[in-house]
C-alpha positions in Angstrom: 75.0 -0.7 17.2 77.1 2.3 16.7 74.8 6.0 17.7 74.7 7.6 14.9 75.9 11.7 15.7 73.4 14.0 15.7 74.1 16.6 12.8 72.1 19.4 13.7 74.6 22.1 15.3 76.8 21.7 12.4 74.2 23.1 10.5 73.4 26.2 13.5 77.6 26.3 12.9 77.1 26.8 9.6 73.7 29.2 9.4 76.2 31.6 12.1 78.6 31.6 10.4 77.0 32.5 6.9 74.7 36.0 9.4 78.0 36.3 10.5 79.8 36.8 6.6 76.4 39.1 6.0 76.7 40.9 9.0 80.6 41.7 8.1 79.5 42.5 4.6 76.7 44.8 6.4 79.4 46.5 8.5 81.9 47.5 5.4 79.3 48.9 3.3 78.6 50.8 6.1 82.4 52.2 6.7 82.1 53.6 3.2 78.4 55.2 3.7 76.9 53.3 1.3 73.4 53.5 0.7 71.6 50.4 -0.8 69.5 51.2 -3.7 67.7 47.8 -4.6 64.6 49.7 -5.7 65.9 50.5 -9.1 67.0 47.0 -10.0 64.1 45.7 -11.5 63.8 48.1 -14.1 66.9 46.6 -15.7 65.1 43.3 -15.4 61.7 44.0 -16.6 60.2 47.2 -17.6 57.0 48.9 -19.5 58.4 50.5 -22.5 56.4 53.0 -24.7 56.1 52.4 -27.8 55.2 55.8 -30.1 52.3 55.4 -32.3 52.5 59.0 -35.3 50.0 59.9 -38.1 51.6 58.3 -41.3 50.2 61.7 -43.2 48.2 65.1 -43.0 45.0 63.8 -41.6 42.2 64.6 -39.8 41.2 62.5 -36.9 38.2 61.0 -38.3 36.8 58.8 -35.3 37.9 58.1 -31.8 36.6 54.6 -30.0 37.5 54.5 -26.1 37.5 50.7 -25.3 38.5 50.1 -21.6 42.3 51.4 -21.1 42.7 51.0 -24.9 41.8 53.9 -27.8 41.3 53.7 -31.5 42.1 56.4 -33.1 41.0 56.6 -37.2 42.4 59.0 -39.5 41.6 60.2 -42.8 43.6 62.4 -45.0 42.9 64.4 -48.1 43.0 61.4 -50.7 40.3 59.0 -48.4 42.6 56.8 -46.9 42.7 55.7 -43.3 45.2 54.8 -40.8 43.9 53.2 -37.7 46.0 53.3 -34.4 45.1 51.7 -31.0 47.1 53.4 -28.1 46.8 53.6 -24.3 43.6 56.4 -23.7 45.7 57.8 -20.9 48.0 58.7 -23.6 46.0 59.9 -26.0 47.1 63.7 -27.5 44.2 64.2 -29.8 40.3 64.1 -30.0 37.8 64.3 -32.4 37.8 66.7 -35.1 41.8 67.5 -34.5 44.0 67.9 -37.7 47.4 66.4 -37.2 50.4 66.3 -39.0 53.0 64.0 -40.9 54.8 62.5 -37.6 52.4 63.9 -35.1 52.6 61.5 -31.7 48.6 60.5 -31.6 49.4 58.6 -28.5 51.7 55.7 -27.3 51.2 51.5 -26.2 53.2 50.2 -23.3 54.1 46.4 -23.0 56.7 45.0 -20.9 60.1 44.5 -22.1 63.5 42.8 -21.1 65.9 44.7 -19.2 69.6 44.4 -20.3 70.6 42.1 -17.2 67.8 39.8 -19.0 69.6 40.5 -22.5 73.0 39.9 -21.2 71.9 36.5 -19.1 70.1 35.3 -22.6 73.7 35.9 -24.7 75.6 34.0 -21.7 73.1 31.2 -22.3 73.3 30.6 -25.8 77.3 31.5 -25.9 77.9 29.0 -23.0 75.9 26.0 -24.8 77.0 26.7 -28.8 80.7 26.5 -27.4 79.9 24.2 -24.9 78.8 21.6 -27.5 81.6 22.8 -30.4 84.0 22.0 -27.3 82.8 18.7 -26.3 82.9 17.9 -30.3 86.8 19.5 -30.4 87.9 17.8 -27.9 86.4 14.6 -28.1 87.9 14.1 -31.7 91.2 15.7 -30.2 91.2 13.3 -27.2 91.1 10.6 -29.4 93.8 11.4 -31.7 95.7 12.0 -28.6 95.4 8.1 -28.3 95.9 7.3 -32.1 98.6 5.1 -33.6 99.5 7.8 -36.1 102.3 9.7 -35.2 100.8 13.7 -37.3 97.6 12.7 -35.4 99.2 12.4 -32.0 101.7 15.1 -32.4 99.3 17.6 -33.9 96.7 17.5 -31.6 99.5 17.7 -28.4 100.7 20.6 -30.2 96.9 22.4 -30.5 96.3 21.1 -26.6 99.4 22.4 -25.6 99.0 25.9 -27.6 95.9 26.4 -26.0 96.2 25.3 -22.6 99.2 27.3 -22.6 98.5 30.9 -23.5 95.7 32.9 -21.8 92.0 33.1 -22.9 91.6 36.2 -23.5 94.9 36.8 -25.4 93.0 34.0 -27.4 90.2 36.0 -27.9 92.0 39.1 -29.1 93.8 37.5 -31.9 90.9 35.2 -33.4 88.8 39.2 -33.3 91.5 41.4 -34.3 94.2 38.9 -36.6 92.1 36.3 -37.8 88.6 37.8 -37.7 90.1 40.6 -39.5 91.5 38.3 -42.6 88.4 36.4 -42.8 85.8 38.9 -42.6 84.2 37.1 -38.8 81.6 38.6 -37.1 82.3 39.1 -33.1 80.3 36.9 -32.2 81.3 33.7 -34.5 85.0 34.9 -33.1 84.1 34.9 -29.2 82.2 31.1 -30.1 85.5 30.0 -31.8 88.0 31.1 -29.3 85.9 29.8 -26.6 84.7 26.2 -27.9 89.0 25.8 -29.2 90.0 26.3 -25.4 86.9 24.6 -24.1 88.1 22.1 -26.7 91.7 21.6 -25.2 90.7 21.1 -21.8 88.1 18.8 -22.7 90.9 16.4 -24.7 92.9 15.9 -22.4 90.2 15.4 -19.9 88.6 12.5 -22.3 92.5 10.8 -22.7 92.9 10.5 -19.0 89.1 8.8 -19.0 89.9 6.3 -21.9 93.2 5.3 -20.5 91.6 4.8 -16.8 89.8 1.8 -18.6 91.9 -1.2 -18.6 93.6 -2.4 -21.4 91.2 -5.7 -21.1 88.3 -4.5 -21.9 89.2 -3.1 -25.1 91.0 -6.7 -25.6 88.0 -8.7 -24.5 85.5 -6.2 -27.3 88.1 -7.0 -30.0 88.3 -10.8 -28.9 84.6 -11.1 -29.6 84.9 -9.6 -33.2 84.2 -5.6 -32.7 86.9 -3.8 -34.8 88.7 -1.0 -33.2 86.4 1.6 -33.5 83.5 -0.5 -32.4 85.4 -1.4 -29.2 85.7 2.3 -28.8 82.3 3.8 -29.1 80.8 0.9 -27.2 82.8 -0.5 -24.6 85.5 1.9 -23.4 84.0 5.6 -24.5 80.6 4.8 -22.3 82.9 3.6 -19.3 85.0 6.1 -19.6 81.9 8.6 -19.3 81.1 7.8 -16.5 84.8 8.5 -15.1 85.1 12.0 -16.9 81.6 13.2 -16.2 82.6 15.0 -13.0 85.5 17.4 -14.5 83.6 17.7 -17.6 80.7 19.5 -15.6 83.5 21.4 -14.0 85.1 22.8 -17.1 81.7 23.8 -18.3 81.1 25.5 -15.2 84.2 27.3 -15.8 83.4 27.8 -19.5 79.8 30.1 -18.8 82.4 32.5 -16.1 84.8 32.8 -19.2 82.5 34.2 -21.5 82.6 36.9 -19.4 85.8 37.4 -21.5 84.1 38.1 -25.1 82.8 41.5 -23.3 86.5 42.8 -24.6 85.2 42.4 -28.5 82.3 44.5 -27.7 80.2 41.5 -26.9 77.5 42.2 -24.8 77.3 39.4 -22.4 76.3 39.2 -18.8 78.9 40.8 -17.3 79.2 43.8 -19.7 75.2 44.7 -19.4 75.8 44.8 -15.6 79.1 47.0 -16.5 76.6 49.3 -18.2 73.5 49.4 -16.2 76.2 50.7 -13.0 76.9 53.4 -15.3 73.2 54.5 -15.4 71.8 53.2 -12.3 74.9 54.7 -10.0 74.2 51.3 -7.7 77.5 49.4 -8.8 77.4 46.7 -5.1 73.7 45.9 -6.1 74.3 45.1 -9.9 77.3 43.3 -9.4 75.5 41.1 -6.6 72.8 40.3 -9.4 74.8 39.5 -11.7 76.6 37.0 -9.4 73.6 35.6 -9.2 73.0 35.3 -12.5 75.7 33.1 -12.5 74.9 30.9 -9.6 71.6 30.8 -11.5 73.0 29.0 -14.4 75.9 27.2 -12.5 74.2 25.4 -9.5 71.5 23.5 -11.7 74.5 22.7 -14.1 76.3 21.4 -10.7 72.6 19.5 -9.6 72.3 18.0 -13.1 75.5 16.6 -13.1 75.5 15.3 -9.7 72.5 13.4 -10.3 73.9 12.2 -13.4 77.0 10.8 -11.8 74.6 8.8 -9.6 72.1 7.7 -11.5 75.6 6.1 -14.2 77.2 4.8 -10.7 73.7 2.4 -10.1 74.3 0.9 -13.6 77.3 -0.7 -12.6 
């Protein structure tokens, strides 16, 4: 029986190798006199924002209630009516008795909020799946009419893959804003969807025609020889087959698709990349931003990559 090799200095190889990248990374920050700040990143995470609590009228503060950390503060005005506020106590600017006027601060609440790195992450999220699924829709109707019989079918979806596939993103993205957003009234953000899920859509066709045409020609013969029309034959013999074929550089191009909407940040989007662009500006700390927001990324990407992987498998066992 064949030894098999023992693995475990490839993987010393590989942990030296990764101290050695950090400790080269280490050593250039260090040529510039750099000084890491990662104490003020969480603030653009999470933070405890105050919230201003003011008299709604000339009033007088009628009673004051301490309840643990909390106060509730009850004024009256002239007419009779009261207003009653709860704020932090160590906040608290009045006491008992005090007269207070029309957009007086009587004290202010703290909660915890999300920082723009959160914001930004959110918008990636739901930009990356609304023209992740528009795509997969695009270009599985375009894929297929890439195979069609019809010759304006054919020739008009070559001409929309090859358009798209053929001209930058973010050219893309500038005229659906600035031309066609502009005649039709769009909002940014239905502009950076449709420039994004139209390219996503073109990579995605041609990516579904190489998977159908993979299939051989006799199992769409052998669905029609048992009495499923052509479109039957499709949906359930050669589209599932051909799933499981495609699934890998689909993954891939929406992997590729949640780094491009990086791009929409040019229409005043504010997206990932952008609130990292603006935090720098205010937390002068532009290395340890930038790092987070790479991670951000990975964050979104690697399960993407996991899912998929274990999706491929999991299709592979069926056959």
């Amino acid at each position: 029986m064949k030894q098999k090799k023992a693995q475990w200095p490839w993987h010393v190889l590989t942990v030296l190798v990764l101290i050695g990248l950090a400790g080269a990374l280490y050593y250039a920050t260090s040529l510039m006199s750099y000084e890491w700040r990662w104490n003020r990143v969480p603030q653009y995470f999470a933070y405890h924002a105050e919230e201003s609590q003011r008299a709604a009228d000339i009033s007088t503060v009628s009673e004051l209630v301490r309840k643990g950390d909390k106060a509730e503060v009850t004024l009256r005005n002239d007419a009779g009516d009261e207003q009653r506020l709860i704020v932090d106590d160590n906040s608290l600017q009045v006491a008992q008795g005090d007269d207070v006027a029309e957009g007086d601060v009587i004290g202010v609440t703290r909660h915890w909020a999300a920082g723009p790195l959160l914001w930004g992450l959110w918008t990636t999220l739901w930009l990356s799946v609304v023209s992740g699924v528009l795509g997969l829709l695009i270009g599985l109707a375009t894929g297929l009419c890439r195979l069609s019989n019809n010759p304006t079918l054919r020739d008009l979806s070559t001409l929309y893959v090859e358009l798209v596939r053929g001209t930058p993103l973010l050219v893309q993205i500038f005229i659906f804003y600035f031309f066609i957003g502009t005649v039709m009234n769009l909002s940014r953000e239905f502009a950076g969807i449709a420039a994004l899920s139209l390219f996503t859509g073109a990579y995605v066709a041609e990516i579904i025609r190489s998977g159908v045409q993979s299939i051989a020609r006799g199992q769409n013969e052998a669905a029609r020889s048992l009495g499923l029309s052509a479109g039957q034959s499709m949906r359930h013999v050669v589209l599932p087959q051909a799933f499981k074929r495609v699934l890998p550089p689909l993954a891939g191009q929406f992997i590729s698709l949640v780094k491009d909407t990086s791009l929409v940040s040019v229409i005043a989007i504010t997206e990932l990349l952008k609130s990292g662009r603006e935090v720098i500006t205010t937390s002068f700390s532009p290395f340890e931003i930038l790092f987070c927001v790479a991670g951000l990324y990975l964050l979104i990407n690697l399960p993407l990559s996991k899912i998929a992987s274990r999706l491929e498998r999991r299709l592979a066992q069926s056959d």
